[in-house]
C-alpha positions as CSV (number, residue, x, y, z in Angstrom):
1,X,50.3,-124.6,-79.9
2,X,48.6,-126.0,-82.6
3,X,45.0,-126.7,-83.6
4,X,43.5,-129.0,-86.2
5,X,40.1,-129.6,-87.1
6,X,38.8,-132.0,-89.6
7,X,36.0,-131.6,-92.4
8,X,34.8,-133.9,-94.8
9,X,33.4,-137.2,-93.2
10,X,29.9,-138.9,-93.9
11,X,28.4,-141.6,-95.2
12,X,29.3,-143.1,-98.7
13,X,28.5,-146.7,-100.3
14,X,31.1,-149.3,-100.8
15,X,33.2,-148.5,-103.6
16,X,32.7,-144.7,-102.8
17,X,35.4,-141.8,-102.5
18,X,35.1,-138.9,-100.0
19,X,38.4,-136.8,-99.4
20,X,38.5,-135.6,-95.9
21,X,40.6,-132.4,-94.6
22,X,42.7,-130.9,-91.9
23,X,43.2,-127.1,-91.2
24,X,45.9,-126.6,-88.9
25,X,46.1,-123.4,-87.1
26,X,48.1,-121.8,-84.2
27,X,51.5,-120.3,-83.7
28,X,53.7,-122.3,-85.6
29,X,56.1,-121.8,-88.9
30,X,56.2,-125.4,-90.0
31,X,54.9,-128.7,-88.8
32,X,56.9,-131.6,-90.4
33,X,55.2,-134.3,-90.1
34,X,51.1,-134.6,-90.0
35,X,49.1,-138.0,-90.1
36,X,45.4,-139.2,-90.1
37,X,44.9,-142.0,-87.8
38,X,41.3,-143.6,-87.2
39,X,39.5,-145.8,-84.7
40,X,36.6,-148.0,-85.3
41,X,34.1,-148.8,-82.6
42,X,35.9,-151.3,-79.8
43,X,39.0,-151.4,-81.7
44,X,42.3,-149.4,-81.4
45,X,43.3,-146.1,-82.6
46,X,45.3,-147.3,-86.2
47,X,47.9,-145.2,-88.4
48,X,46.3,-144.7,-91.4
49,X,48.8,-142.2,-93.9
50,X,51.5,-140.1,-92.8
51,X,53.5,-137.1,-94.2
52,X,56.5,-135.1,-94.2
53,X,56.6,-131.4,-95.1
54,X,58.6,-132.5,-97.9
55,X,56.1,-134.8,-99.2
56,X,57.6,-137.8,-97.9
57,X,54.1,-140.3,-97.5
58,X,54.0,-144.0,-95.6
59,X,50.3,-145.7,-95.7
60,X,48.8,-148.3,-93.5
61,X,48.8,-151.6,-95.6
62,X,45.3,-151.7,-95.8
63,X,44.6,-148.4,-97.4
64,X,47.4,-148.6,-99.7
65,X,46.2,-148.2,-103.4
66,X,43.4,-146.7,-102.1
67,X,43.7,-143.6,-99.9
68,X,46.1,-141.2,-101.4
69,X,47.4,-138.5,-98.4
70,X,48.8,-135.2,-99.3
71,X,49.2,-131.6,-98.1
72,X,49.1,-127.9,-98.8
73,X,51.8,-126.6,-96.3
74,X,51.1,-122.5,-97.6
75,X,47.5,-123.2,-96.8
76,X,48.3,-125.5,-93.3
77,X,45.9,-127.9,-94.6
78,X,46.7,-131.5,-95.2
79,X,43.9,-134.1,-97.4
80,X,43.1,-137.7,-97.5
81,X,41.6,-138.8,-100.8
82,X,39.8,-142.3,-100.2
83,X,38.6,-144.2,-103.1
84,X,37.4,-147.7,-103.7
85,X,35.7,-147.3,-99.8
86,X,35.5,-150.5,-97.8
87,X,32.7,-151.3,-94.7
88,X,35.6,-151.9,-93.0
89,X,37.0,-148.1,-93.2
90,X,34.2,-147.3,-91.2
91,X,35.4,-145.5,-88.6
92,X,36.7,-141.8,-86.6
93,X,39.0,-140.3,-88.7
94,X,41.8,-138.4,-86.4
95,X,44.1,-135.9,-87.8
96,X,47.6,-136.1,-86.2
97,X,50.7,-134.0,-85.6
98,X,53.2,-136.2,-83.9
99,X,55.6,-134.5,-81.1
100,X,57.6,-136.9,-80.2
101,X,58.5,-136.7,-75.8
102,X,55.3,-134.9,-75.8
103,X,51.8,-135.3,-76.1
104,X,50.9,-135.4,-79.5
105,X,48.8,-132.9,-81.2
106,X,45.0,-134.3,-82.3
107,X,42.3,-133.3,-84.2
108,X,38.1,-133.6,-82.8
109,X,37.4,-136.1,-85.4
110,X,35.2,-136.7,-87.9
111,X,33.3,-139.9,-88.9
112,X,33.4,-141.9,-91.9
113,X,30.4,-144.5,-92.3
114,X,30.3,-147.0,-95.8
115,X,27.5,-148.7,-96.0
116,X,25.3,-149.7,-98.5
């Protein structure tokens, strides 16, 4: 089992930068691949950034340029750094540990709001 919970969501102005977090917890020695995944309001859950445990990264084509993923596998914690925000990022910000046959792991979610 694993748990994740994210942190670091709120409301920022266009052009801002928040960083949002995962902490991954459970009975586990290794997750290789975690992702962050949001949905805005009547729209569908969207890949945002993915990652290996070897620091392999893939980025939605929106976000690339802009969001930078990464994570701290001794700590179980993977980050999303978002700069140069956009009204349209606006949205629940998921955190994600794919298991392929089975249902995927998923965090509570935590909002992200840019307006000005």
């Amino acid at each position: 089992q694993v748990q994740l919970v994210e942190s670091g969501g709120g409301l920022v102005q266009p052009g801002g930068s928040l960083r949002l977090s995962c902490t991954a917890s459970g009975s586990f020695s290794s997750i290789p691949v975690m992702g962050w995944y949001r949905q805005a309001p009547g729209k569908k859950r969207e890949l945002v950034a993915r990652i290996t445990s070897t620091g392999f990264t893939n980025y939605a084509d929106s976000v690339k340029g802009r969001f930078t993923i990464s994570r701290d596998n001794a700590k179980k914690i993977m980050y999303l750094e978002m700069n140069s925000l956009k009204p349209e990022d606006t949205a629940v910000y998921y955190c994600n540990v794919p298991r392929g046959n089975l249902n995927d792991y998923w965090g509570q979610g935590t909002q992200v709001t840019v307006s000005s």
